[in-house]
N, CA, C and O atoms as a printed pandas DataFrame, in Angstrom:
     atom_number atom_name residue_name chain_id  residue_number  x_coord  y_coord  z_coord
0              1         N          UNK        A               1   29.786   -4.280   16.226
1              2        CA          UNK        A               1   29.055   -3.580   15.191
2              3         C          UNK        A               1   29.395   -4.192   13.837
3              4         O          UNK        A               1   30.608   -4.248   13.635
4              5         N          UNK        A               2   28.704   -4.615   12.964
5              6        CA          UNK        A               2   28.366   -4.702   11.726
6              7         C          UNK        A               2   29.036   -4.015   10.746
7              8         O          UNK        A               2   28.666   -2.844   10.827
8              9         N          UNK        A               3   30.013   -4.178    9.662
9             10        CA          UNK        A               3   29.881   -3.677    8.830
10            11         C          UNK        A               3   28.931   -3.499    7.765
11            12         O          UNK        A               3   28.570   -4.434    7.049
12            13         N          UNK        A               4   28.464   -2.163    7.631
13            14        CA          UNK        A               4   27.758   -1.990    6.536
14            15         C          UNK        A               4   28.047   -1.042    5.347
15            16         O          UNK        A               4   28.566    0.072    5.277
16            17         N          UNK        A               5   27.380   -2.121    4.198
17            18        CA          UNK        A               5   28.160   -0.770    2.982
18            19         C          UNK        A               5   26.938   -0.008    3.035
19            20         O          UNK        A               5   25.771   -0.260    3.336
20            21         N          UNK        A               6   27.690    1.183    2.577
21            22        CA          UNK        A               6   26.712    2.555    2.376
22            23         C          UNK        A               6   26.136    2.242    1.291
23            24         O          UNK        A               6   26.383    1.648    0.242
24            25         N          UNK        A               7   24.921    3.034    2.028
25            26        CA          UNK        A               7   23.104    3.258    1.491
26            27         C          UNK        A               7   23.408    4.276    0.094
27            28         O          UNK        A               7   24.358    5.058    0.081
28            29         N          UNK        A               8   22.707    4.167   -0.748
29            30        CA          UNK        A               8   22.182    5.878   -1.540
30            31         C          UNK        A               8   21.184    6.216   -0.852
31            32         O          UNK        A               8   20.310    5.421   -0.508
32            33         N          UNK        A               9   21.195    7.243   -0.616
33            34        CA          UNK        A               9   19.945    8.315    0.044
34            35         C          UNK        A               9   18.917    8.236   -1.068
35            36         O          UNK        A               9   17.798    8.329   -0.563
36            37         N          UNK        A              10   18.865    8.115   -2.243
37            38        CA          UNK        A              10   17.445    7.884   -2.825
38            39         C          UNK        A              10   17.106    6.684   -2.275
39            40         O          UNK        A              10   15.907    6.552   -2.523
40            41         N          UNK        A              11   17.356    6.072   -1.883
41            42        CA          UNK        A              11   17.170    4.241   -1.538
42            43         C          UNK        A              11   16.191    4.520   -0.144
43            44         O          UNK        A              11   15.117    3.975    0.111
44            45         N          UNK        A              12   17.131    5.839    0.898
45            46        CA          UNK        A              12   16.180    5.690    2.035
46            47         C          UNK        A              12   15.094    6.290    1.761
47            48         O          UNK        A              12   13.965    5.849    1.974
48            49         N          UNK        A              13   15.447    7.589    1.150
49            50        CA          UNK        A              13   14.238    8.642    1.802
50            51         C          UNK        A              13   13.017    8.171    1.518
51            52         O          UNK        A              13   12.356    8.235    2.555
52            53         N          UNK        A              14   12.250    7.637    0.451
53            54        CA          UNK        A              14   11.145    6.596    1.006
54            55         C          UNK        A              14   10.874    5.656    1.953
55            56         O          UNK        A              14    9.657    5.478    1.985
56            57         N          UNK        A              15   11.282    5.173    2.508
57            58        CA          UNK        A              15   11.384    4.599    4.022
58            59         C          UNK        A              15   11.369    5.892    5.004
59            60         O          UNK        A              15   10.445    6.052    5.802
60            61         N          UNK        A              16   11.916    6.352    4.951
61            62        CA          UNK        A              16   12.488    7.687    6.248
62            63         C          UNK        A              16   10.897    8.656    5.542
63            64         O          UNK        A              16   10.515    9.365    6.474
64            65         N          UNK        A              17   10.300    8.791    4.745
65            66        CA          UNK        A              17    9.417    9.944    4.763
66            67         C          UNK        A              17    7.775    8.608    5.046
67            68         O          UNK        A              17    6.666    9.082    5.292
68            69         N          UNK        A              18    7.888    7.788    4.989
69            70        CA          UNK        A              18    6.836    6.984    5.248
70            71         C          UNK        A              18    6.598    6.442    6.843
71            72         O          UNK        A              18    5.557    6.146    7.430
72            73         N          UNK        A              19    7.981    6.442    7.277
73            74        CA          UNK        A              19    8.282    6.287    8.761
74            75         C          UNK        A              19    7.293    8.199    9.671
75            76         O          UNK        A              19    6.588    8.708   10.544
76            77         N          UNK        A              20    7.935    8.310    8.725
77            78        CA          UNK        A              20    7.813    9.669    9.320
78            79         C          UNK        A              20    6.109   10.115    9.130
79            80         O          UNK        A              20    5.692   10.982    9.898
80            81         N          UNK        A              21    5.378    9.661    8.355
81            82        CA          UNK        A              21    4.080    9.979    7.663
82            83         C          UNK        A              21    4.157   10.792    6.976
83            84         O          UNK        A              21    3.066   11.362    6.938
84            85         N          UNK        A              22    4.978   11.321    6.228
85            86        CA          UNK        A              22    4.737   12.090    5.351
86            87         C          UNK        A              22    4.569   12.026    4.029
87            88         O          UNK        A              22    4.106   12.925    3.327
88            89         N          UNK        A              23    5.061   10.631    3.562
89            90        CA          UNK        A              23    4.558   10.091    2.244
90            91         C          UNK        A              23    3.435   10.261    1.524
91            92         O          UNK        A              23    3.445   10.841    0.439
92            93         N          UNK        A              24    2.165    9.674    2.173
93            94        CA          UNK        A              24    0.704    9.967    2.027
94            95         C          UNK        A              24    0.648   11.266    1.642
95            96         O          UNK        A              24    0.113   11.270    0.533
96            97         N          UNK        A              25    0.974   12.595    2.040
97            98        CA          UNK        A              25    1.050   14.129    1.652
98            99         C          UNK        A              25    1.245   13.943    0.420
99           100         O          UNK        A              25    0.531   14.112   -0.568
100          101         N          UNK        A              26    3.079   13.294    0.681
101          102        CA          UNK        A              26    3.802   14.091   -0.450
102          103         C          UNK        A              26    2.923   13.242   -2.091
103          104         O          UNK        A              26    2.918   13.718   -3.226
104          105         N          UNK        A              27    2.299   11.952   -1.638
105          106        CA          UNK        A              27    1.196   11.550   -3.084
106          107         C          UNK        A              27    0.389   12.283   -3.308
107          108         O          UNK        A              27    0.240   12.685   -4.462
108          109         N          UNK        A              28   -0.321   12.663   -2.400
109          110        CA          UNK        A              28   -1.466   13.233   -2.383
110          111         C          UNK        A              28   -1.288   14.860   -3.559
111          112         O          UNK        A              28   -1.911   15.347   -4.502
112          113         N          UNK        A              29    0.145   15.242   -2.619
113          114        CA          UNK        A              29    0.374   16.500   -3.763
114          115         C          UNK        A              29    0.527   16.119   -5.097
115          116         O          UNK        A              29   -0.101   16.781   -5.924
116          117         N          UNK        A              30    1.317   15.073   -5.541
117          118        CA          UNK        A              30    1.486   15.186   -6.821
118          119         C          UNK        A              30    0.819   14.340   -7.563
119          120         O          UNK        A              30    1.433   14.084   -8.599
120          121         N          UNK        A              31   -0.214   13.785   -7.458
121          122        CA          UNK        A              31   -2.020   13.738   -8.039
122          123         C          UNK        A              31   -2.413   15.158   -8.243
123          124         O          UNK        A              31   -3.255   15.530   -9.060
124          125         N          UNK        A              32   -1.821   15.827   -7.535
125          126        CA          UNK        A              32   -3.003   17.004   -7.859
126          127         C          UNK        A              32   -2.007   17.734   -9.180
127          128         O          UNK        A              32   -2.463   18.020  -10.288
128          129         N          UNK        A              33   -0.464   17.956   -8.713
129          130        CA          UNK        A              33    0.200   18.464   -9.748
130          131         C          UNK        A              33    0.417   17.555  -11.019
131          132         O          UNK        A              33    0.731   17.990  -12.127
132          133         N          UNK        A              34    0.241   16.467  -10.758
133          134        CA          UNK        A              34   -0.046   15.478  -12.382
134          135         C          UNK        A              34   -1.105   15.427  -13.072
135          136         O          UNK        A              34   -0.998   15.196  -14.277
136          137         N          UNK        A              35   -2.223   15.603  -12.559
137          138        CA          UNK        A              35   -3.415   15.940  -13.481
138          139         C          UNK        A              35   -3.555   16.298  -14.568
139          140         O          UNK        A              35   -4.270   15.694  -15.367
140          141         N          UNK        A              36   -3.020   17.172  -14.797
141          142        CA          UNK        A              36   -3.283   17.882  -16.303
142          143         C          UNK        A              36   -2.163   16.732  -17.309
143          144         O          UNK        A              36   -2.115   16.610  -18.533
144          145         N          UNK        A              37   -1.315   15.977  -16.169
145          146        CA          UNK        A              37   -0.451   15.013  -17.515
146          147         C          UNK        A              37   -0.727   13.721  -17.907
147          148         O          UNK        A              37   -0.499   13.053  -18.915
148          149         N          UNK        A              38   -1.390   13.506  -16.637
149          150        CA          UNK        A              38   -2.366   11.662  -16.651
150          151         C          UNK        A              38   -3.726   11.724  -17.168
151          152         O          UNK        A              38   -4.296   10.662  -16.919
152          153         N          UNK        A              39   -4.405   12.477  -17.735
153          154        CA          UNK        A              39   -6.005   12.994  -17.753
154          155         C          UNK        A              39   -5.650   13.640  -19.296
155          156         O          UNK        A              39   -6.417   13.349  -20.215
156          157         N          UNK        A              40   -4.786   14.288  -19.493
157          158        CA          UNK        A              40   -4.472   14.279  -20.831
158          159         C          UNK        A              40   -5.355   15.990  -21.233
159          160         O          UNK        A              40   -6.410   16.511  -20.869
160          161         N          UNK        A              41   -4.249   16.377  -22.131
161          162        CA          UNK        A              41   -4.825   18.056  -22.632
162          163         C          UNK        A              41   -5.971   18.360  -22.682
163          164         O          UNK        A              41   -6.272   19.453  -22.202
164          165         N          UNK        A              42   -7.200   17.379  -23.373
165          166        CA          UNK        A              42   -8.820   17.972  -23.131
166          167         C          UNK        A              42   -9.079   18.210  -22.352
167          168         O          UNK        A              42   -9.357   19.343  -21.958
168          169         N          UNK        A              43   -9.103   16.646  -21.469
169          170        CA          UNK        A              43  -10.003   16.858  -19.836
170          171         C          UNK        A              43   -9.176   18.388  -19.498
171          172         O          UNK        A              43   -9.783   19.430  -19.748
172          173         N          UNK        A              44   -7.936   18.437  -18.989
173          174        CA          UNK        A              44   -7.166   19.734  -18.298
174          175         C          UNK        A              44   -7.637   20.515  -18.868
175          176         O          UNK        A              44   -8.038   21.226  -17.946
176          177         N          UNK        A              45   -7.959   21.029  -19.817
177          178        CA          UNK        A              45   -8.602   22.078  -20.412
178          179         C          UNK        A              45   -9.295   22.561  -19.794
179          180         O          UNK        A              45   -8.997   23.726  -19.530
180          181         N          UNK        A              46  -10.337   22.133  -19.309
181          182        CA          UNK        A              46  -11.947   22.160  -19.063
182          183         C          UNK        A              46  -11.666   21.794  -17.610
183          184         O          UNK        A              46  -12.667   21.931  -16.906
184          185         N          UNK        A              47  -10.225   21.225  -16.756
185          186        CA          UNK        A              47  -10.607   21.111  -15.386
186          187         C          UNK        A              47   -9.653   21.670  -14.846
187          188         O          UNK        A              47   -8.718   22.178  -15.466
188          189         N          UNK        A              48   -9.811   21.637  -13.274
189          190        CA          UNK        A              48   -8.508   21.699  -12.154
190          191         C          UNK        A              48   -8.580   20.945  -11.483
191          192         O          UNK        A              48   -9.667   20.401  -11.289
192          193         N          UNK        A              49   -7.112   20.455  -10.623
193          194        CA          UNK        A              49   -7.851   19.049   -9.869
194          195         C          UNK        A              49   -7.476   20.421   -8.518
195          196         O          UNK        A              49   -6.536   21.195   -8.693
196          197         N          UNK        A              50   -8.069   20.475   -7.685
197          198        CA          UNK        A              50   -8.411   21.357   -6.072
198          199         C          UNK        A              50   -7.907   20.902   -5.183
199          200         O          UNK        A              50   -7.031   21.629   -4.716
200          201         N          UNK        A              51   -8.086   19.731   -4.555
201          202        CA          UNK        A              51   -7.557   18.949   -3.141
202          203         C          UNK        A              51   -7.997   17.446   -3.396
203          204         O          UNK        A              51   -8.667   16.795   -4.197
204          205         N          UNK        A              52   -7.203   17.262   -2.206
205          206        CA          UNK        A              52   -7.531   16.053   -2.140
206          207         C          UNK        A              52   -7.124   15.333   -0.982
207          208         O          UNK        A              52   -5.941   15.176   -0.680
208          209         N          UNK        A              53   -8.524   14.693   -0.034
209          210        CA          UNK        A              53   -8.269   14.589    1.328
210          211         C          UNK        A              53   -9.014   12.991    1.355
211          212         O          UNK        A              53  -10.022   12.635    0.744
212          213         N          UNK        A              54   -8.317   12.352    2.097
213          214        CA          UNK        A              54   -8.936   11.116    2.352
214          215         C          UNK        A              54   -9.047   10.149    1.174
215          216         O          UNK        A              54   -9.979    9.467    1.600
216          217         N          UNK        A              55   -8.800    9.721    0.218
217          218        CA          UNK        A              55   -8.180    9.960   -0.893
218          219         C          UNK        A              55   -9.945   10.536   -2.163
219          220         O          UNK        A              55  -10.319   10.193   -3.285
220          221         N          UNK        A              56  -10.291   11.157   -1.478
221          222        CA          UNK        A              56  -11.152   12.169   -2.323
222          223         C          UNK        A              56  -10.463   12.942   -2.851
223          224         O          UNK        A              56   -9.670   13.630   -2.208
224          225         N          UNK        A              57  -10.601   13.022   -4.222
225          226        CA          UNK        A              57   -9.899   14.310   -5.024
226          227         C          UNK        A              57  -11.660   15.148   -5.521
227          228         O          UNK        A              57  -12.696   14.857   -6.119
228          229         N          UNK        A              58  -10.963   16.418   -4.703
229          230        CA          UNK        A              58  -12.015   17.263   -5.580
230          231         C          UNK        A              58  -11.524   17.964   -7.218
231          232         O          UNK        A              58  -10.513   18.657   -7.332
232          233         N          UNK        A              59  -12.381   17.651   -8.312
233          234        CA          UNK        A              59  -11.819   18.921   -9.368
234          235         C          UNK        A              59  -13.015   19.562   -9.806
235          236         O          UNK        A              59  -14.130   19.045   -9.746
236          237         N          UNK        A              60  -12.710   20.928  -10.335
237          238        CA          UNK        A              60  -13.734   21.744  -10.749
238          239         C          UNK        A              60  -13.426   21.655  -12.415
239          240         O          UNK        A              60  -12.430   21.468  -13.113
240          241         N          UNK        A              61  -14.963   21.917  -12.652
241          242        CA          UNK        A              61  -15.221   21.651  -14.088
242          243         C          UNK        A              61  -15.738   22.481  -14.653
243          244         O          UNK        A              61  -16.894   22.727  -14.309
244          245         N          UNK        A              62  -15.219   23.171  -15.606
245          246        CA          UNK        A              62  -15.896   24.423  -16.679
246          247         C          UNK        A              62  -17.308   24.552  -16.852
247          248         O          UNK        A              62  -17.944   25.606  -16.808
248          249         N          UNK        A              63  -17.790   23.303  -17.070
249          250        CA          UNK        A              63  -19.280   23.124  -18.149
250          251         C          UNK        A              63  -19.415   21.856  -17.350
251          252         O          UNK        A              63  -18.543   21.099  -16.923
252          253         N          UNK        A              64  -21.376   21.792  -17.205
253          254        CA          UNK        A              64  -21.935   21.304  -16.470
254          255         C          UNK        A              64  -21.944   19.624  -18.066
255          256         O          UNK        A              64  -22.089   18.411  -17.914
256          257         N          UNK        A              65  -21.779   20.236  -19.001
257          258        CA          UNK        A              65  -21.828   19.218  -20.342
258          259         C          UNK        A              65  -20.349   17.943  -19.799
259          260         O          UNK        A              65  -20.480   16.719  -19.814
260          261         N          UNK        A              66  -19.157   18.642  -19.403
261          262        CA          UNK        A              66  -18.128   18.073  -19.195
262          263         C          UNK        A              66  -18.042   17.322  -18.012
263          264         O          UNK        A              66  -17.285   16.357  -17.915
264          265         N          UNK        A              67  -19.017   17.837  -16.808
265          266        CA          UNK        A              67  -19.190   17.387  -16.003
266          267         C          UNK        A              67  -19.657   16.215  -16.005
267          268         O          UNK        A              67  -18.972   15.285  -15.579
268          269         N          UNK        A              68  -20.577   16.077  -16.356
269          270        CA          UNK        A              68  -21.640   14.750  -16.871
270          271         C          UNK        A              68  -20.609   14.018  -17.523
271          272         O          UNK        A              68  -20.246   13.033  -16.879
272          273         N          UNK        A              69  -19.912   14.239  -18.823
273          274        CA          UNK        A              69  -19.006   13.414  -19.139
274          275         C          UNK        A              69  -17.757   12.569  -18.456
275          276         O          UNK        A              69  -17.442   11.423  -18.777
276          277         N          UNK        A              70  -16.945   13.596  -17.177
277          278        CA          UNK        A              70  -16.423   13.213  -16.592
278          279         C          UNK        A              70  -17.284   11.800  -15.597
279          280         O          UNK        A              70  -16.902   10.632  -15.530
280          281         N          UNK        A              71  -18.182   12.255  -15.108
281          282        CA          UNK        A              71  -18.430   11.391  -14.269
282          283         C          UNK        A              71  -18.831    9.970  -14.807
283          284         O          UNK        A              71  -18.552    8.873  -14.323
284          285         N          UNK        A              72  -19.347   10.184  -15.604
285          286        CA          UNK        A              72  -19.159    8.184  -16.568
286          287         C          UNK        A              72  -17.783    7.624  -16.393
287          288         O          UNK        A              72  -17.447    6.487  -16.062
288          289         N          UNK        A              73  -16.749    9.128  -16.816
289          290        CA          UNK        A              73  -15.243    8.427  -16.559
290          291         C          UNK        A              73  -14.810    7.933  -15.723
291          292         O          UNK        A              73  -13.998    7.010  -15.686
292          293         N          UNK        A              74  -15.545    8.765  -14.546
293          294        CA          UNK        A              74  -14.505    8.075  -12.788
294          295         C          UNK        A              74  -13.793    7.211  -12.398
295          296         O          UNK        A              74  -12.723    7.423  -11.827
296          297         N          UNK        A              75  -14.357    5.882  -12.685
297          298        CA          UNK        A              75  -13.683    4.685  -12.645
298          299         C          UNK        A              75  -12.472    4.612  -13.524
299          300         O          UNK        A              75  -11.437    4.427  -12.884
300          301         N          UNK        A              76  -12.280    4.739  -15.245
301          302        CA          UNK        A              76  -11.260    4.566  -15.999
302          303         C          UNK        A              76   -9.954    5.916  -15.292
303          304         O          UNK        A              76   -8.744    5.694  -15.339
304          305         N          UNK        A              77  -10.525    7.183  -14.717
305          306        CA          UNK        A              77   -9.439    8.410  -14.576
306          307         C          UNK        A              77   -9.532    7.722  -13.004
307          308         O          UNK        A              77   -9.263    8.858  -12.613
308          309         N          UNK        A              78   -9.627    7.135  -12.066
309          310        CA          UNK        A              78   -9.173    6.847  -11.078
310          311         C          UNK        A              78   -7.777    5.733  -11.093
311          312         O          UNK        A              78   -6.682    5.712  -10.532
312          313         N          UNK        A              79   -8.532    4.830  -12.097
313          314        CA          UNK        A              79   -7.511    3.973  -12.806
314          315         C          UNK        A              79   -6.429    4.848  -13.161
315          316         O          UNK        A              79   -5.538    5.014  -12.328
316          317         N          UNK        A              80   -6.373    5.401  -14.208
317          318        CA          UNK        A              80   -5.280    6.206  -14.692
318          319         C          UNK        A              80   -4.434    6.593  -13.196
319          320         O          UNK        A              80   -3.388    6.053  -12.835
320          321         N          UNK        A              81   -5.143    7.608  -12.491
321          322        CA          UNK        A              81   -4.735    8.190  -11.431
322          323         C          UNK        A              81   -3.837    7.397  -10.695
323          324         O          UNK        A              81   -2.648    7.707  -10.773
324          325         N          UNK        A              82   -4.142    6.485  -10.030
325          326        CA          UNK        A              82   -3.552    5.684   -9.375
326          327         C          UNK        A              82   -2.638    4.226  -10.329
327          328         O          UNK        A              82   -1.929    3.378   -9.786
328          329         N          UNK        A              83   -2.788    4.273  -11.044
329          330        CA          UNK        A              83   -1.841    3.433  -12.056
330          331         C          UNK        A              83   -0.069    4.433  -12.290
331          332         O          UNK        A              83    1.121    4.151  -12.431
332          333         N          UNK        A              84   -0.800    5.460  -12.217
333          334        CA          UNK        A              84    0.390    6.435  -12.098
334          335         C          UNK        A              84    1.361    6.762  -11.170
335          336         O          UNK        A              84    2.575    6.944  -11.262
336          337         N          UNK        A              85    0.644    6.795  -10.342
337          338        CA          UNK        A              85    1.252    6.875   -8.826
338          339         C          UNK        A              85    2.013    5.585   -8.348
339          340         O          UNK        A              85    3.114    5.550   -7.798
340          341         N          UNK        A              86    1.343    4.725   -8.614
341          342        CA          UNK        A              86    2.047    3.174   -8.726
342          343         C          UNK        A              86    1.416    2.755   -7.069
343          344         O          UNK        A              86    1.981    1.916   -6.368
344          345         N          UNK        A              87    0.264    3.448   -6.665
345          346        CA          UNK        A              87   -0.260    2.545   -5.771
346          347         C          UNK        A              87   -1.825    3.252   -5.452
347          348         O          UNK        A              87   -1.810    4.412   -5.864
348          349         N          UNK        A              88   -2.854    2.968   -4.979
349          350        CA          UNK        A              88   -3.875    3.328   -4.564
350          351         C          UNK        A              88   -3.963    5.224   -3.640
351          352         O          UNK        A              88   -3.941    5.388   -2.421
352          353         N          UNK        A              89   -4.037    6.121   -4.486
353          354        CA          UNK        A              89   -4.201    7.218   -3.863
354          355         C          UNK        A              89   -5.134    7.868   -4.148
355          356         O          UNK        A              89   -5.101    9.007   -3.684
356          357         N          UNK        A              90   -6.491    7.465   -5.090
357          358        CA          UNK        A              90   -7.604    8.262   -5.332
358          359         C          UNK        A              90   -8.618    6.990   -5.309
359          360         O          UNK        A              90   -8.562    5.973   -6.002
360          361         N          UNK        A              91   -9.572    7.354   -4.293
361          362        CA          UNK        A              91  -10.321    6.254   -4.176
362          363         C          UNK        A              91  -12.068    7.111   -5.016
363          364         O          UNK        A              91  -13.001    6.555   -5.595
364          365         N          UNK        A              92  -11.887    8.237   -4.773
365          366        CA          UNK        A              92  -13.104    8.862   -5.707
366          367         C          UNK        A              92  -12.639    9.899   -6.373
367          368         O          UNK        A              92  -11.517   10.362   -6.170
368          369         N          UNK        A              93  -13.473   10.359   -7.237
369          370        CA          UNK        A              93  -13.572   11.782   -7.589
370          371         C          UNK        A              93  -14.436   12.690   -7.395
371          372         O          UNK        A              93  -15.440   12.289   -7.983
372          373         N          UNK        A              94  -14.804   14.325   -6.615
373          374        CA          UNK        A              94  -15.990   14.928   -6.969
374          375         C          UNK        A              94  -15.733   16.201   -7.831
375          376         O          UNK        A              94  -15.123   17.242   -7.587
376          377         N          UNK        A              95  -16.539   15.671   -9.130
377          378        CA          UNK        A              95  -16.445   16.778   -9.346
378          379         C          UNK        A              95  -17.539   17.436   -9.258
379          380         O          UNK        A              95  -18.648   16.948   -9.042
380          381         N          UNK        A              96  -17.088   19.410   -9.541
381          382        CA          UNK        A              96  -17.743   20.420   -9.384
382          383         C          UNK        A              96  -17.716   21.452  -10.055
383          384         O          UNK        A              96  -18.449   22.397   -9.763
Protein backbone atom coordinates (compact mmCIF):
# COMPACT_ATOMS: atom_id res chain seq x y z
CA UNK A 1 0.00 0.00 0.00
CA UNK A 2 0.94 3.47 -0.90
CA UNK A 3 1.54 6.11 1.20
CA UNK A 4 -0.74 8.82 0.90
CA UNK A 5 -0.89 12.31 2.35
CA UNK A 6 -4.25 13.32 3.45
CA UNK A 7 -6.92 14.85 1.25
CA UNK A 8 -9.04 18.12 2.54
CA UNK A 9 -12.55 17.07 2.25
CA UNK A 10 -13.36 20.30 0.36
CA UNK A 11 -10.94 18.90 -2.32
CA UNK A 12 -13.20 15.63 -2.50
CA UNK A 13 -16.64 16.34 -2.05
CA UNK A 14 -16.90 17.56 -5.63
CA UNK A 15 -15.67 14.45 -7.04
CA UNK A 16 -17.67 12.22 -4.44
CA UNK A 17 -21.10 14.33 -5.17
CA UNK A 18 -20.53 14.15 -9.08
CA UNK A 19 -19.62 10.41 -8.79
CA UNK A 20 -22.58 10.11 -7.02
CA UNK A 21 -24.91 12.40 -9.49
CA UNK A 22 -25.77 14.67 -7.40
CA UNK A 23 -23.89 17.65 -8.51
CA UNK A 24 -26.18 18.52 -11.50
CA UNK A 25 -29.09 19.04 -8.52
CA UNK A 26 -27.02 20.63 -6.25
CA UNK A 27 -26.32 23.55 -9.59
CA UNK A 28 -29.38 23.40 -10.60
CA UNK A 29 -30.51 24.61 -6.97
CA UNK A 30 -28.35 27.36 -6.66
CA UNK A 31 -29.27 29.09 -10.13
CA UNK A 32 -32.41 29.24 -8.80
CA UNK A 33 -31.23 30.62 -5.24
CA UNK A 34 -28.71 33.10 -7.08
CA UNK A 35 -31.01 34.79 -9.23
CA UNK A 36 -31.99 37.64 -7.60
CA UNK A 37 -27.84 38.20 -7.17
CA UNK A 38 -26.61 37.51 -10.87
CA UNK A 39 -29.75 39.29 -12.66
CA UNK A 40 -29.31 42.12 -10.36
CA UNK A 41 -32.15 44.14 -8.02
CA UNK A 42 -34.52 45.32 -11.06
CA UNK A 43 -34.90 42.23 -13.00
CA UNK A 44 -35.55 40.37 -9.16
CA UNK A 45 -37.92 42.81 -8.53
CA UNK A 46 -40.29 42.07 -11.15
CA UNK A 47 -39.19 38.17 -11.18
CA UNK A 48 -38.81 34.65 -9.53
CA UNK A 49 -36.71 32.16 -10.96
CA UNK A 50 -39.39 28.64 -10.28
CA UNK A 51 -37.45 25.49 -11.48
CA UNK A 52 -35.37 24.35 -13.42
CA UNK A 53 -35.24 20.99 -15.27
CA UNK A 54 -33.15 19.93 -18.11
CA UNK A 55 -31.31 22.93 -17.95
CA UNK A 56 -34.65 24.96 -18.65
CA UNK A 57 -35.10 27.51 -16.05
CA UNK A 58 -38.60 28.57 -15.70
CA UNK A 59 -39.18 32.35 -14.11
CA UNK A 60 -42.33 34.18 -13.61
CA UNK A 61 -42.69 37.71 -14.46
CA UNK A 62 -44.85 40.52 -12.93
CA UNK A 63 -45.76 42.48 -16.19
CA UNK A 64 -46.29 41.20 -19.54
CA UNK A 65 -44.05 44.88 -20.42
CA UNK A 66 -41.02 43.06 -18.46
CA UNK A 67 -41.64 40.07 -20.02
CA UNK A 68 -41.03 41.21 -23.49
CA UNK A 69 -38.02 42.92 -22.13
CA UNK A 70 -36.63 39.96 -20.55
CA UNK A 71 -36.84 37.93 -23.48
CA UNK A 72 -34.50 40.15 -25.86
CA UNK A 73 -32.23 39.48 -22.73
CA UNK A 74 -32.06 35.63 -22.78
CA UNK A 75 -28.98 35.17 -24.35
CA UNK A 76 -26.87 38.05 -22.25
CA UNK A 77 -28.87 36.53 -18.54
CA UNK A 78 -28.04 32.96 -19.69
CA UNK A 79 -24.54 34.23 -20.10
CA UNK A 80 -24.56 35.81 -16.78
CA UNK A 81 -26.22 32.61 -15.42
CA UNK A 82 -23.87 30.26 -16.34
CA UNK A 83 -20.68 32.49 -16.22
CA UNK A 84 -21.57 32.30 -12.59
CA UNK A 85 -21.85 28.95 -11.98
CA UNK A 86 -18.54 28.53 -13.77
CA UNK A 87 -19.95 25.99 -16.22
CA UNK A 88 -22.99 25.46 -18.58
CA UNK A 89 -26.28 25.03 -16.40
CA UNK A 90 -28.99 27.11 -18.16
CA UNK A 91 -29.33 26.34 -21.63
CA UNK A 92 -32.84 28.46 -21.92
CA UNK A 93 -35.09 30.54 -20.21
CA UNK A 94 -39.10 30.50 -20.08
CA UNK A 95 -40.45 33.01 -19.00
CA UNK A 96 -44.04 33.46 -17.64
Amino acid sequence: MKNQSPKRLGDLIPALLEKLGLSKGIHDRLVLERWPEIVGPKIAEVTVAERIRDGKLWVSVSHPTWRNELTFMKRELIGRLNAAMGEEVVKDIIFR
